[in-house]
N, C-alpha and C positions, 0 to 999 in steps of 0.2 A: 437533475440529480438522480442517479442511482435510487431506487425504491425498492427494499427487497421483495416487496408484493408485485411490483411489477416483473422481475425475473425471477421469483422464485421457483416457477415450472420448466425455465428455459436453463439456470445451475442446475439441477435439478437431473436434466434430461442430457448434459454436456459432463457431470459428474465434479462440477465445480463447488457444489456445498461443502464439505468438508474443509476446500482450500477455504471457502467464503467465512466460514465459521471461525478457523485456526484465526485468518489473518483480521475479521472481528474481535477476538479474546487479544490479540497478541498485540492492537491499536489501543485498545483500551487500559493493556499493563502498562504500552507505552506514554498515555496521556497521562498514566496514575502516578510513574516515577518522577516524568516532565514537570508534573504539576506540584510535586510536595518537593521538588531536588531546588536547594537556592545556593548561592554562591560561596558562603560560608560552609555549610555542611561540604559541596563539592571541594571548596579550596582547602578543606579541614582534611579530608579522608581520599578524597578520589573516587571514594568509591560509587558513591550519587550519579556523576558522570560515566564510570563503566557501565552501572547495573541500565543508565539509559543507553547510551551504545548499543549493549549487548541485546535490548526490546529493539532497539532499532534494525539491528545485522537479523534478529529473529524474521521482525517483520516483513525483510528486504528478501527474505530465503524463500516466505511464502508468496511474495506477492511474484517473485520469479515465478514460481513455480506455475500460479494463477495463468499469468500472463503466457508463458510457454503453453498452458494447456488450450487458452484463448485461441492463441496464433493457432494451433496445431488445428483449430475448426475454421478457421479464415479462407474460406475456397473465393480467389478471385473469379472463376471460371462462373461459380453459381453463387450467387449472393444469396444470402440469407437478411433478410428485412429485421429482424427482433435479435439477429446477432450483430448487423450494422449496427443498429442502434444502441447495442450494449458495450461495443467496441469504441463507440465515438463518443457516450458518455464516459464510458474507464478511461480513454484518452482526455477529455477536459479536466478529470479529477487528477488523471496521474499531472498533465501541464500544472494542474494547480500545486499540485506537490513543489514539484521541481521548482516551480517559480521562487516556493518560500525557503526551499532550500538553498537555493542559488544566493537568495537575500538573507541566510544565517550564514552561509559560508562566506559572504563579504561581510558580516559583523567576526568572522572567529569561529565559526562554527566549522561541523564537516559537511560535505556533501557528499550523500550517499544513496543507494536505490531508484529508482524512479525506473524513464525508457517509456516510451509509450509504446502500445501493444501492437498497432500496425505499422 
């Protein structure tokens, strides 16, 4: 797993804190809507369901962004040892993503965001 103590001098020095921050606040608006929105309230108004979409499209905007900034330091030619490593944990986490989306979008759900970084 990802440790922000283990990379925090390595975001840091790539200029990834910021995105790392944005897309920290914007998982946790989205675990906050996910968590209080139930099927009634959504089936009532709609609106439960948009306001998580819209945490969702947020999150999917930074983690782009994240991931573009990733790749843009990925030098095949000269590997980097502590950016390997940072790219092949972001890819287990993103796989795990996707897996759970892939398995909401066969119950009804959307699939949306992911892409692993290399």
């Amino acid at each position: 797993m990802i440790s922000a103590e283990n990379y925090a001098a390595d975001a840091t020095l790539v200029g990834l804190t910021p995105y790392v921050a944005k897309l920290e606040q914007r998982n946790n608006t989205f675990k906050s809507l996910l968590n209080t929105r139930d099927e009634e309230t959504a089936a009532a108004t709609g609106s439960a369901h948009i306001a998580v979409k819209d945490a969702r499209a947020g999150i999917d905007r930074i983690y782009a962004r994240t991931r573009n900034r990733v790749n843009s330091y990925v030098d095949e030619d000269a590997p980097n040892p502590a950016l390997d490593a940072f790219v092949a944990q972001l890819n287990v986490i993103t796989k795990r993503f996707n897996t759970l989306a892939a398995h909401h979008h066969k119950k009804g759900g959307n699939k949306e965001g992911g892409g692993e970084t290399e």
